[in-house]
C-alpha positions in Angstrom: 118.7 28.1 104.1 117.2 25.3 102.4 118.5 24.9 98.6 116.2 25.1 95.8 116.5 21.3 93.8 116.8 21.5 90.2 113.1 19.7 89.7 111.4 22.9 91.2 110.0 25.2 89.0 111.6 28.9 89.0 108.7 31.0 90.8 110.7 34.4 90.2 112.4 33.5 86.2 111.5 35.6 83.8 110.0 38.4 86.5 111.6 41.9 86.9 111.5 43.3 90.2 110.6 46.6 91.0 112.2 48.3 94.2 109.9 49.3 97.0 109.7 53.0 97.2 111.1 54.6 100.4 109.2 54.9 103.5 111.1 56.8 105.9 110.1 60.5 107.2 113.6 61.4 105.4 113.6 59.9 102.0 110.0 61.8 102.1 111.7 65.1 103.1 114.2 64.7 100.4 112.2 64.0 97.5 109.9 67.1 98.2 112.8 69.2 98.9 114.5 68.6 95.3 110.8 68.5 93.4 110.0 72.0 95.3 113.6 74.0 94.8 112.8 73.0 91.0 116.1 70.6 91.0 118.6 73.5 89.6 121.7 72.3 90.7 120.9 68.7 89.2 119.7 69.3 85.8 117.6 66.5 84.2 119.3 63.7 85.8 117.3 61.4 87.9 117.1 62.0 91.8 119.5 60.5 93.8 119.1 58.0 96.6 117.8 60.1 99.7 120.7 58.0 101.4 123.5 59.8 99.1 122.1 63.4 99.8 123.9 65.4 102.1 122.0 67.2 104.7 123.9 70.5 103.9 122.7 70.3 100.2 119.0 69.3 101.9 119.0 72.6 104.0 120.5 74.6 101.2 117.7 73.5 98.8 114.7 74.2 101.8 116.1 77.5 102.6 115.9 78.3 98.8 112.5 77.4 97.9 111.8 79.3 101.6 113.2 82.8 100.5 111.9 82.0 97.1 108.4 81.9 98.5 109.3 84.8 100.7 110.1 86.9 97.8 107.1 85.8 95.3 104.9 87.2 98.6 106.6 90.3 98.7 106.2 90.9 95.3 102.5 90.2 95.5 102.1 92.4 98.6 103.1 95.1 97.2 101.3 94.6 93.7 98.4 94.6 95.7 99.6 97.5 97.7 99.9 99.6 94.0 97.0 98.6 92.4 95.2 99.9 95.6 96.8 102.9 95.8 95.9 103.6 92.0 92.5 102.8 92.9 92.5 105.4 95.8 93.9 107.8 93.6 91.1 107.4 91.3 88.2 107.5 93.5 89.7 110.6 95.2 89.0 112.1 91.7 85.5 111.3 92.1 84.8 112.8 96.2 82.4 115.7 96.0 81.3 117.1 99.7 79.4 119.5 101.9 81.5 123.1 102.4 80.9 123.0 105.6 79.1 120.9 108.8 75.9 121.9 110.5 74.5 125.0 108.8 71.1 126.4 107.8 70.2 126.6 104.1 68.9 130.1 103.7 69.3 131.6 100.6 68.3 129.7 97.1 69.7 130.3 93.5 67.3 132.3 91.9 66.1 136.1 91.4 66.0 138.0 94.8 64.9 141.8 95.0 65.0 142.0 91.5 68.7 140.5 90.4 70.3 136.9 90.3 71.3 135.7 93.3 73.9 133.6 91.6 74.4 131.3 94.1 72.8 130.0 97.6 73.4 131.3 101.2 74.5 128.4 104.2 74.5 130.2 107.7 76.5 128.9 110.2 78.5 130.9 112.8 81.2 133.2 112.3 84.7 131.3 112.2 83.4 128.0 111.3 85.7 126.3 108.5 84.2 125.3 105.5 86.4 123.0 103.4 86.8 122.8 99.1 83.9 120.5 97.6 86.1 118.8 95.2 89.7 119.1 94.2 91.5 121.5 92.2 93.4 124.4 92.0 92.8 127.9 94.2 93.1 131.1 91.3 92.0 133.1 94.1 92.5 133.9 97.7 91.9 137.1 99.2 89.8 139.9 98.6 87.1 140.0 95.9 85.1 143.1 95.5 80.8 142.2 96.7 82.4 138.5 97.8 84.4 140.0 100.6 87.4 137.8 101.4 86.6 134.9 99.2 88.3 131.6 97.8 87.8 130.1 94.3 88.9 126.8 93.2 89.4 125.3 89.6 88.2 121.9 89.1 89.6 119.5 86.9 86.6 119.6 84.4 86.9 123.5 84.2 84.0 123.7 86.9 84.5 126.8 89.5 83.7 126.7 92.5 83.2 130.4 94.5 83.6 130.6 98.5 82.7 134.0 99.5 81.7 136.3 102.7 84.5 134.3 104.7 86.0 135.9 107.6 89.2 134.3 107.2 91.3 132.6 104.1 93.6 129.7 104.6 95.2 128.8 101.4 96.9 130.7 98.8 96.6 131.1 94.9 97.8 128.9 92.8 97.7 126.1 95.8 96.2 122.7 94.8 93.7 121.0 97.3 91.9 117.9 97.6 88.2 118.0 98.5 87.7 118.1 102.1 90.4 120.7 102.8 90.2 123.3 104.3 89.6 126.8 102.7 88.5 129.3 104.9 86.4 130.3 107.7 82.9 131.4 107.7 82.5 135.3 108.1 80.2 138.3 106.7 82.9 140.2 104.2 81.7 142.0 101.4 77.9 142.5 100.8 76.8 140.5 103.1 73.9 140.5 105.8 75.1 137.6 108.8 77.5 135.5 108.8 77.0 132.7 106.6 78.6 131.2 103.5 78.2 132.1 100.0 78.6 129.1 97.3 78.4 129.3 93.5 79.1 127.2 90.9 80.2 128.4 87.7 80.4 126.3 84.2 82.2 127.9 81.5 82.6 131.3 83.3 78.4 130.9 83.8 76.8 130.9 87.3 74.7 127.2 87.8 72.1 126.1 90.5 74.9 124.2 93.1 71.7 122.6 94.2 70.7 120.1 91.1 74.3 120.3 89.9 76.1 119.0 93.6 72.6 116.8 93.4 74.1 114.9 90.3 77.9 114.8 92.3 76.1 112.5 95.2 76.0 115.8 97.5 72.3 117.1 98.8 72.7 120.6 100.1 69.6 120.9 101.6 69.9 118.0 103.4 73.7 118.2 104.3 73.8 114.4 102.9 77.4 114.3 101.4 79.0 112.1 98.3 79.1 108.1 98.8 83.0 108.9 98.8 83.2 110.7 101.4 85.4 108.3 103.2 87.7 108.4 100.9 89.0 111.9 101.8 89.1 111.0 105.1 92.0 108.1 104.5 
């Protein structure tokens, strides 16, 4: 190595030099390893040559920040897995349906041989289940006087909903249901004259038109078009 003589100017006096940054695959590997674990064990200090860095520590760190990012996903999952819930619970508040599938709308609300007919007439054939409108709770189940074997059901808003003529009940009093379940089967109890089923609606112990009043729920009677929720009750 050939001596520098005293006459040569200094190229490198008064310069500072500045270390190359690592290259290798490992120095890489360590540096994003202690920047991702959030450096806990090391404090503030400055990081350490990837050279002095123990593979044990290295794994420990990477298996941290793994099962760290493992748990912040679970927790997310199953935020997302509540607020959805909540949300199904809310719009299952909201499901108004038909009574029943495939029936012919016979009977209107109205006057009929000189009396209200308080509610409207949907034949079908004798056994066919017909199935609550909306949720709430059944205050009766069983025999009721002109109604035959009938069902009633309490909705949330005070709204009552009368299922009469039926052949057969299947719930009980005081049993809540959701819309969609089932109630009864279709029969010709009571004052009747075919099978068919009997719907009212009452508001505030007063018989309403289920026709206009189902219309503003997203349910057409007349042309068995049920609620845009129906799918709801089906999940």
């Amino acid at each position: 190595m050939r001596q520098r003589l005293s006459s040569e100017p200094d190229r490198y006096r008064g310069r500072r030099r500045v270390p190359t940054p690592p290259r290798s695959r490992y120095a890489a590997v360590v540096t994003t390893a202690f920047v991702g674990a959030g450096v806990v064990a090391l404090g503030a200090g400055a990081l350490p040559d990837a050279k002095s860095v123990s593979p044990s520590v290295l794994d420990e760190l990477k298996q941290a920040s793994v099962t760290s990012q493992d748990a912040a996903d679970r927790a997310d999952s199953a935020d997302r897995a509540n607020r959805s819930s909540r949300d199904s619970e809310a719009s299952r508040e909201e499901v108004w349906l038909l009574p029943l599938q495939g029936y012919d709308f016979n009977s209107p609300y109205g006057m009929r041989w000189g009396k209200l007919h308080s509610g409207i007439d949907l034949v079908a054939p004798e056994g066919t289940p017909f199935v609550a409108i909306h949720e709430g709770k059944v205050t009766k189940a069983g025999w009721f006087g002109g109604y035959g074997y009938a069902v009633i059901v309490q909705h949330a808003d005070g709204s009552e909903a009368i299922y009469g003529h039926s052949s057969q009940v299947t719930v009980r009093e005081g049993q809540q249901v959701k819309a969609g379940d089932q109630l009864g089967l279709v029969g010709n109890t009571g004052h009747s004259y075919g099978s068919h089923l009997h719907l009212e609606i009452h508001v505030k112990g007063q018989p309403l038109d289920p026709v206009p009043w189902l219309a503003q729920r997203g349910v057409d009677i007349k042309l068995q078009v049920e609620a845009i929720y129906s799918e709801v009750a089906a999940s």
